[in-house]
Legacy VTK file of the C-alpha trace (Angstrom):
# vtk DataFile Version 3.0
C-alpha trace
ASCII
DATASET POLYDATA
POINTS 334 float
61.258 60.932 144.165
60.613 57.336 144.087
63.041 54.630 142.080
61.117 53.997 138.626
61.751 50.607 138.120
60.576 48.438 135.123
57.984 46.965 137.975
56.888 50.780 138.503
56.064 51.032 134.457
54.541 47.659 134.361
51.755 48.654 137.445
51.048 51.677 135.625
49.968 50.387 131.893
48.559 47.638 133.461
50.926 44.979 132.118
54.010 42.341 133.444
57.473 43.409 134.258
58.687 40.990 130.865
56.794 42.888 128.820
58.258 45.984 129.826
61.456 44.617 129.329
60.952 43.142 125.668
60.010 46.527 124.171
62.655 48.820 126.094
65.273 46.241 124.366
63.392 46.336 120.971
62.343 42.963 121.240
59.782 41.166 119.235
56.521 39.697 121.060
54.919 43.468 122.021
52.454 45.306 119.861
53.604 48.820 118.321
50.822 50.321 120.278
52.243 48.875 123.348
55.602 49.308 122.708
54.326 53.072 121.884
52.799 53.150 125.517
55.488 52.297 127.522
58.140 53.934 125.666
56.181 57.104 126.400
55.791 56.542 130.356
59.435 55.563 130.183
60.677 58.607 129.154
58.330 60.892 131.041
59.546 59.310 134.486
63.276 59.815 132.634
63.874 56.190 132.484
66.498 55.847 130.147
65.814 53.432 127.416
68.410 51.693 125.652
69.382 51.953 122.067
67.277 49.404 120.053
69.577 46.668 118.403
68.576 44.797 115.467
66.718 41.607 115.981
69.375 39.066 114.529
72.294 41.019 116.558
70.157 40.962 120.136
70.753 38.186 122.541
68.038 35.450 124.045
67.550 34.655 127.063
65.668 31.284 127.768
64.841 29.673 131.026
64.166 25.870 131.197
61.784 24.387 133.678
62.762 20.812 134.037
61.249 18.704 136.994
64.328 17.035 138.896
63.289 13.560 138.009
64.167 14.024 134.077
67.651 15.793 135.391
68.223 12.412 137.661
67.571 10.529 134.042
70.992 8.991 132.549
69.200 7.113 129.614
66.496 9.769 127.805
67.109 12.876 128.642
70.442 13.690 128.363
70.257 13.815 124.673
67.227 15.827 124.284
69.249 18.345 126.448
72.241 18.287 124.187
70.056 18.718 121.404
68.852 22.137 123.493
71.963 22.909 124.527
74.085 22.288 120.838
71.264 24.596 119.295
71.519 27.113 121.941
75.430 27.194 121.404
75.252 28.006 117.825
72.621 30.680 117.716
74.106 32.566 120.820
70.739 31.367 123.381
71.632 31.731 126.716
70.415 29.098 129.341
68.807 29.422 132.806
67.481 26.092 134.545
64.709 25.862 137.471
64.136 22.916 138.711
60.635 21.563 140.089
59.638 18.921 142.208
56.530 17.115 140.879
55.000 16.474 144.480
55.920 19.304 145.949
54.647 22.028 143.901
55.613 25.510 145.033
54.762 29.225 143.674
57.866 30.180 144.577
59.658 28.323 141.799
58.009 31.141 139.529
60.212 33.398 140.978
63.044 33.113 139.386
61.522 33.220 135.681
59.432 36.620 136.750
63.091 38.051 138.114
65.241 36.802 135.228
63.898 38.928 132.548
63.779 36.275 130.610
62.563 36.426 126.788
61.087 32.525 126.199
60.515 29.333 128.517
61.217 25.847 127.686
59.212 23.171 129.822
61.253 20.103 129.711
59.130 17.064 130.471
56.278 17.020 132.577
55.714 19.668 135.056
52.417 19.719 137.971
49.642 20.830 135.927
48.574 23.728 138.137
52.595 25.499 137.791
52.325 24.874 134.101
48.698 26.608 133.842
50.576 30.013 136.183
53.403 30.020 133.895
50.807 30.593 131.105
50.001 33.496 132.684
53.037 35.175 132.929
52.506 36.189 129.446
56.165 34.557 128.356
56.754 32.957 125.363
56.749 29.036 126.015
56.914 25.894 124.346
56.631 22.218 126.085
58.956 19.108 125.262
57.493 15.875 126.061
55.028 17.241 127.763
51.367 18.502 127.105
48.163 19.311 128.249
44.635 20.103 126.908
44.342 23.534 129.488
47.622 25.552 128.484
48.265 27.094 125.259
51.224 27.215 123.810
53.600 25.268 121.352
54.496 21.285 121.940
56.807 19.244 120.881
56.647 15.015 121.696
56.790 11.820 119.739
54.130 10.681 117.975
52.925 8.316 120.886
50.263 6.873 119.818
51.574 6.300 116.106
54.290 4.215 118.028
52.276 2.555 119.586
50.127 1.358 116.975
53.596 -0.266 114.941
53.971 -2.108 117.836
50.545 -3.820 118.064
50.439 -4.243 114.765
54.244 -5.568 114.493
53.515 -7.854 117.051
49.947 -9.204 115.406
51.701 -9.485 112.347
53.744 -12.066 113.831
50.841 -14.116 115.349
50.541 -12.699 118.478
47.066 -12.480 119.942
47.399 -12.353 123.421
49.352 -8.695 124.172
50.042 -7.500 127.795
50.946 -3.856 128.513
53.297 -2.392 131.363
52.687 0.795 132.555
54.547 2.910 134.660
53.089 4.327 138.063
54.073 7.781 136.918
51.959 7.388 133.546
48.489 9.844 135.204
51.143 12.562 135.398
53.033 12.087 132.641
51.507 12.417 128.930
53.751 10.451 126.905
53.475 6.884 128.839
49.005 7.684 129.093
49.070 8.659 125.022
50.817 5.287 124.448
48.474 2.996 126.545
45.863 4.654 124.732
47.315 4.054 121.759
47.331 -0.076 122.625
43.798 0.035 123.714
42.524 1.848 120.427
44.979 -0.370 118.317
44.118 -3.543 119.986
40.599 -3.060 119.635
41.113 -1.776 115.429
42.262 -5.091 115.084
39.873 -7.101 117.252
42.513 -8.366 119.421
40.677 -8.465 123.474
42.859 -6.553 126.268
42.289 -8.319 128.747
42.156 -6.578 132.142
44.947 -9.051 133.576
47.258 -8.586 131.428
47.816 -4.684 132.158
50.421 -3.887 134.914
49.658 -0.396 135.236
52.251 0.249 138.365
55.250 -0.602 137.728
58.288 0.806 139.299
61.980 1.023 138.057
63.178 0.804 142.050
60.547 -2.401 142.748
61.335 -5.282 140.999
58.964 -7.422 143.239
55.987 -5.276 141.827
56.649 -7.925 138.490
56.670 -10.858 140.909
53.889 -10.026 142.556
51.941 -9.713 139.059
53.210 -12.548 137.834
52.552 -14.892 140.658
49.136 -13.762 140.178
48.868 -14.495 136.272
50.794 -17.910 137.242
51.232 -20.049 133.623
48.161 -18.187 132.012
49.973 -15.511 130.499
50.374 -13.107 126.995
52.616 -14.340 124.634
54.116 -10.823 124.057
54.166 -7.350 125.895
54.614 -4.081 125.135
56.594 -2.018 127.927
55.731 2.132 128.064
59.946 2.829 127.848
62.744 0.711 127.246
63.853 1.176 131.024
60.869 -0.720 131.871
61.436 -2.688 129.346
64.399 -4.145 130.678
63.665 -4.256 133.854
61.028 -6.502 133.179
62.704 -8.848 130.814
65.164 -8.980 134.180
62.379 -10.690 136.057
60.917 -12.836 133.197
64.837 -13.651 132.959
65.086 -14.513 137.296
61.479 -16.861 136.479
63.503 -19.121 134.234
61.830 -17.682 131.145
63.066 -16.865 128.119
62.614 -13.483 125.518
61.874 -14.197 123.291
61.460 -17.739 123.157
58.689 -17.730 126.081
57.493 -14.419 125.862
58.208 -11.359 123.295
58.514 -8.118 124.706
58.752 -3.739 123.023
59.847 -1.124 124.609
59.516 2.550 123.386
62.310 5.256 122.858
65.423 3.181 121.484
67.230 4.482 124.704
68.392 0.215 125.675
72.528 0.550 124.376
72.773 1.895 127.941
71.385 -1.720 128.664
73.208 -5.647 128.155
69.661 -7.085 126.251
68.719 -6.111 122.949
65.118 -5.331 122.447
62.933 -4.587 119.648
61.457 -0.568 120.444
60.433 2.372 118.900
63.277 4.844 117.859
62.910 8.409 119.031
65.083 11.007 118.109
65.018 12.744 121.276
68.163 15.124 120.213
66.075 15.647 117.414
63.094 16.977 119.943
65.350 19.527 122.036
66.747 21.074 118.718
62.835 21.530 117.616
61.761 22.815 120.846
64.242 25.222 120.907
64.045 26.079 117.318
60.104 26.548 117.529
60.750 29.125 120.755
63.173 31.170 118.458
60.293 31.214 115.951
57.910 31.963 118.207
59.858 35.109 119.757
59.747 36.341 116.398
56.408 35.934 115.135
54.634 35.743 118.338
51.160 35.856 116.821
51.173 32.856 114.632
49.141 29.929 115.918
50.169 27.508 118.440
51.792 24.265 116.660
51.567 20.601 118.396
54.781 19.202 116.371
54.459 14.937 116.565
58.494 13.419 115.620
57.448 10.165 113.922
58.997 7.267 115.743
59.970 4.039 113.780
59.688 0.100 114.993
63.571 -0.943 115.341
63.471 -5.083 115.268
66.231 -5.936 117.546
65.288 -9.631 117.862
63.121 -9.840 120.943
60.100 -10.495 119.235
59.536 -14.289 118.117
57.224 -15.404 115.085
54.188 -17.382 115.936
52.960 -18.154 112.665
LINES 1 335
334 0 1 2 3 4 5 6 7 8 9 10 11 12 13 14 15 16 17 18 19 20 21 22 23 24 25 26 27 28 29 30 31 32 33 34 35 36 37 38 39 40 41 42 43 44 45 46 47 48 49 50 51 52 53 54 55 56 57 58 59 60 61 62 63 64 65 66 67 68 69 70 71 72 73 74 75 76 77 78 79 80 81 82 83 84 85 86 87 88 89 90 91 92 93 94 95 96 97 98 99 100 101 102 103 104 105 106 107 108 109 110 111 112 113 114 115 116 117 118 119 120 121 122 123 124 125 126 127 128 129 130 131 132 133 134 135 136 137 138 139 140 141 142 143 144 145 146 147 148 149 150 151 152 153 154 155 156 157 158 159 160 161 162 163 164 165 166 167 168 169 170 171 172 173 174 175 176 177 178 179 180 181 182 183 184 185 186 187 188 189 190 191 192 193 194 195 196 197 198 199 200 201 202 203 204 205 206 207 208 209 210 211 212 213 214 215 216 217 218 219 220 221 222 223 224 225 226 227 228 229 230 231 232 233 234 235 236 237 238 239 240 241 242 243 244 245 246 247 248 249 250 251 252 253 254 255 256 257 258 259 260 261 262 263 264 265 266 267 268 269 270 271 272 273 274 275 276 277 278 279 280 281 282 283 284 285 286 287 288 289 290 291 292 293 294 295 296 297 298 299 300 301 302 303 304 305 306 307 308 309 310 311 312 313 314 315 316 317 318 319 320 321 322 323 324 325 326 327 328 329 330 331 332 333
């Protein structure tokens, strides 16, 4: 006679090899009638079922999807990964990682989460949108940290972007400034967090009938290409903002190095935010929003263990409230 396998029960109900899994361990996440189902193939092919532990007693399992960009990262994410990690420690989670490369987008990087058994997945940052919507349908438990999208259900966790965003405009027009550039990053289509915030400047700016002007956006910029800023620069020659607001404080910096290498002075000549409070890595202090993004891993994981356990509650899109740290790089006009 054939090997029953878990894959063997799975084809027969009609459901995923997970699934199977979860309710042979007694976990949470299957229906009774399910559970009831497989249970009863299980032990008519004499597949021997262990003994059900307690919920609070059983161990999790959680794989984390990260692409290998926000591994590379030495100045955001390492602390929303010890916030994962510190959590995971003290509620016995264990960890699996798969990395994913955001150009080259492969099915088998699925593999590993369909072969690990795993009981919950936690995308960390942004992910190719078409990986992200097949994950959905492995029928895993999931929940996304600073990441998100409109076509995949499930539970997010990210800053409140836009409400950042929106302290910044308004911190800056509070101190005279009318004319307010914005530098994007070349990454922002694919990643959520840097298009909420530019959103969040155009609906500000415009809420307080302040013009952005076309000109004054530098949508491409480039940590590796400094000479992107030149180039932009050169083009706006003397006729520029007298304040910008950068999508991350690693952009920030990197373009108060080339206002710096034009002879011009922040903030004397020209004021300049950044966005995730992530600069003590960095020699110039700049006024940004704070995130807590230790604060975000320990919520993502936390909302996954909630999720395993009451798996039909509705899906929760948790915004962290950032606040406007004034680090002096921000001069008064009035």
């Amino acid at each position: 006679m054939k090997k029953v396998t878990m894959e063997t029960i799975a084809k027969e109900i009609g459901t995923t090899k997970n699934t199977v899994s979860r309710a042979l361990r007694g976990k949470t996440g299957v229906s009774e009638e399910l559970r009831g189902k497989i249970a009863k193939l299980a032990d008519a092919y004499g597949y021997k079922i262990s003994e059900r532990v307690p919920e609070s007693h059983q161990p999790i399992k959680v794989t984390l999807v990260c692409n290998s960009a926000s591994l590379s990262d030495t100045y955001f994410w390492p602390s929303v990964m010890g916030g994962i990690f510190e959590y995971s420690a003290k509620h016995h989670i264990t960890t699996h990682t798969v990395i994913v490369d955001m150009i080259n987008d492969d099915v088998k990087d699925l593999l590993p989460l369909q072969e690990k058994y795993c009981d919950g997945l936690l995308v960390v940052g942004t992910i190719p949108g078409s990986l992200f919507a097949r994950m959905e349908k492995l029928n895993i438990p999931m929940v996304a940290v600073d990441h998100h999208s409109n076509h995949v259900e499930c539970d997010y966790v990210n800053a409140d972007n836009i409400n950042g965003i929106t302290k910044a405009v308004d911190f800056l027009a509070n101190n005279g400034h009318t004319k307010i550039g914005y530098v994007n990053n070349i990454m922002a289509p694919h990643i959520s967090s840097f298009t909420q915030r530019y959103q969040g400047y155009v609906s500000r700016m415009g809420q307080l009938g302040l013009t952005v002007e076309p000109k004054y956006i530098l949508p491409d910029s480039d940590y590796k290409n400094p000479q992107y800023f030149h180039a932009q620069l050169d083009k706006l020659g003397s006729n520029l903002p007298t304040a910008w607001i950068c999508t991350n404080d690693l952009t920030a910096y990197n373009f108060c190095m080339t206002l710096t290498e034009r002879g011009l002075r922040v903030p004397e000549d020209a004021s300049v935010i950044g966005f995730d409070n992530t600069q003590g890595l960095f020699p110039l202090q700049l006024t940004t929003l704070g995130m807590p993004q230790k604060a975000m891993g320990t919520c993502a994981m936390r909302r996954l263990v909630r999720r395993l356990r009451h798996p039909d509650e509705p899906y929760e899109n948790i915004e962290i409230i950032t606040r406007l740290i004034d680090k002096g790089s921000v001069a008064t006009l009035l």
